[in-house]
N, C-alpha and C positions, 0 to 999 in steps of 0.2 A: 504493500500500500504506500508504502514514504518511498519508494523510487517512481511510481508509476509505469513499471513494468506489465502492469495487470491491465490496462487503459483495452475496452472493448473486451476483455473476458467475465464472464460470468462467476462471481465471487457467491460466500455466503459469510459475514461476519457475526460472528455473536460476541456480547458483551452485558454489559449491564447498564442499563438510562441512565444519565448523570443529569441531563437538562435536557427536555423534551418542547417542542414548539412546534408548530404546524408546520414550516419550514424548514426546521433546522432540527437533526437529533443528534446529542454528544453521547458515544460508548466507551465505558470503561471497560478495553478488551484485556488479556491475556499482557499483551505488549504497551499498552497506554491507551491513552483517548485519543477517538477518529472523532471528529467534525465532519457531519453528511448533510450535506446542502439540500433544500428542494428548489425545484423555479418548473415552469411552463412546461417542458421540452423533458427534465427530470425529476417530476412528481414523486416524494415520499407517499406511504399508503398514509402518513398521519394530513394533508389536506384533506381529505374525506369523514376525519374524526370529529367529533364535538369536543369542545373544552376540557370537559370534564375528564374524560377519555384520554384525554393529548396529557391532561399532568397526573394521571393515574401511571401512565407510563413511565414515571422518573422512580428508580429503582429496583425497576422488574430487568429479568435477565431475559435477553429478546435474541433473535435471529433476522439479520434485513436479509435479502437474497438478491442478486439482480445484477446488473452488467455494468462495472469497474466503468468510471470517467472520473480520469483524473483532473486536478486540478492545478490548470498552468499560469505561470506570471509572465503572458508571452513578450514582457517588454527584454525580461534578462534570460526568458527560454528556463525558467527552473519549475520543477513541482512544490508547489504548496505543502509539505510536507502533514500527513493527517489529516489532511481535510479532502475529499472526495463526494463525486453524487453517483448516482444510482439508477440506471434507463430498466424499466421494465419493474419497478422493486416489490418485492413483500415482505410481509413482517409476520413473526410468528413469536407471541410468548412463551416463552418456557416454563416461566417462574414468575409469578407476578409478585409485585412488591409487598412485603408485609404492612398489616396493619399498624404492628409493632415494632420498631425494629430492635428495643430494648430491650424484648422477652429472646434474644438469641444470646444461648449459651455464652457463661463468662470462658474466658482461656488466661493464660500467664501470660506477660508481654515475653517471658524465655522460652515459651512452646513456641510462638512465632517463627522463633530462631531455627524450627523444623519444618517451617511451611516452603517445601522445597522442588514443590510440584507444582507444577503449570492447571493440573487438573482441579486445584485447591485456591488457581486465583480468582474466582470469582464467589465464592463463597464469604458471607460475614460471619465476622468473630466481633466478639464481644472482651473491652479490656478493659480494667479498673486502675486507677492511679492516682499520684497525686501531681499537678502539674508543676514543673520546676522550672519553664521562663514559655514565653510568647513568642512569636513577630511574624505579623501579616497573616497568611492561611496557617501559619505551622505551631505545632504545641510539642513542648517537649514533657513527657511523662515518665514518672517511673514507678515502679510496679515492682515492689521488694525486691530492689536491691538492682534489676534490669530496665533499662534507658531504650524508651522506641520514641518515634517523631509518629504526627498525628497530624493530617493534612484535613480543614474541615474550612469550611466558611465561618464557623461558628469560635475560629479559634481567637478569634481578635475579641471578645468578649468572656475572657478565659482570667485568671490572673496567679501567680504564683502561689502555692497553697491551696489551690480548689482541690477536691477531692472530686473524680465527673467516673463518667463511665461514656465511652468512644465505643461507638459500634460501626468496622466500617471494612473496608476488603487490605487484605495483609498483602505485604510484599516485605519478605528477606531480609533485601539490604544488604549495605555495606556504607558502612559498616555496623548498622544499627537499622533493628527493624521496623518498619511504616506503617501506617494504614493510610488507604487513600479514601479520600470521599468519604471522609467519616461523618456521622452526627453524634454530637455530644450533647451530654445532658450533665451539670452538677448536683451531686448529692451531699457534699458538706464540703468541711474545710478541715485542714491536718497540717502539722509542722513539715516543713522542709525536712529530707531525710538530709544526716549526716553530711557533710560535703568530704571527701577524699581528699587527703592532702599529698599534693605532687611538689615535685621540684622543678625549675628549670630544663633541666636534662631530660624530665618524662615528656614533655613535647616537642615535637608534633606525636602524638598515639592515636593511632584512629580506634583503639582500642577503650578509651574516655570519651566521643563520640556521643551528646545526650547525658554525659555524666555530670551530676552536681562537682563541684572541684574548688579545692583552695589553695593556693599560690601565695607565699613568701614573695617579693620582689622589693628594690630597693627604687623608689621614683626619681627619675631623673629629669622630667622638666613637663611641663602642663602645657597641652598644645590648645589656643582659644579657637571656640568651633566659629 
């Protein structure tokens, strides 16, 4: 799909709804998020949906089917890299989005560290922690003792000390494991765990990666922002 080598074949991509609109639907596949255009000439089956239907859609694990048009920026000749539309398309649920997405089993943010199968990334896990900083989409959490990153829209409303529970599709990592497309919810508040004290010399560790940390240093001059 990100070379547009597939341009005029007949594809079938499954994923799961991130953001659904009558023209537009984002899948979070196996590999990342595609962006699938609709217009005139390459009708998604979601033009023909009603509202309702169209944002029922965000969440559910779906199947588009239909014939690969890539997408070009014909002024520098490149592919738009994830973003594609679809001649002839269908859609097929699999899995339709829970009511709840909280009532899915809690896991360890260190069992993560086994989700090592491609077969297992589209499936939600559910993780409890306490958060240990912010910034932008991303939360940093940890989970007795184990440090994962947490990607939600909801993370900018997050703050040091929240106790939440993230429900949301895992990825590996490296060096430290993720969920993407989470939704979080807070359910108390809890001290900061312990910080780890390192030296100098322990950095750069991708192995600290998400870890609370404290550092000795000697300051040597305040730069004004």
């Amino acid at each position: 799909l990100l070379s547009g080598n597939l341009d005029a074949e007949e594809v079938e991509i499954e994923g799961v709804v991130v953001r659904s609109q009558r023209d537009e639907l984002s899948l979070l596949t196996r590999d990342g998020v595609v962006r699938i255009a609709s217009d005139d000439i390459y009708p998604l089956p979601t033009l023909g949906m009603g509202d309702e239907a169209v944002a029922a859609l965000n969440g559910s694990v779906v199947r588009l089917r239909g014939v690969y048009a890539s997408s070009w920026d014909r002024s520098i000749g490149r592919v738009h890299p994830a973003e594609l539309k679809l001649g002839s398309a269908t859609l097929a649920i699999d899995q339709a989005a829970p009511s709840n997405w909280f009532e899915t089993p809690v896991v360890g943010a260190a069992d993560l560290l086994g989700f090592t199968s491609q077969s297992r990334a589209l499936e939600r896990v559910k993780v409890k922690g306490v958060v240990l900083a912010t910034r932008a989409l991303e939360c940093f959490l940890s989970d007795d003792g184990q440090s994962l990153r947490i990607y939600s829209a909801d993370a900018g409303d997050l703050r040091p000390g929240d106790v939440i529970e993230a429900v949301g599709f895992p990825r590996p990592g490296a060096p430290s494991p993720f969920l993407l497309e989470a939704k979080v919810r807070k359910t108390g508040e809890a001290a900061l765990p312990v910080a780890k004290k390192i030296g100098a010399g322990d950095l750069p560790d991708a192995a600290l990666d998400s870890t609370r940390v404290e550092i000795e240093v000697n300051q040597l001059a305040i730069t004004p922002q």
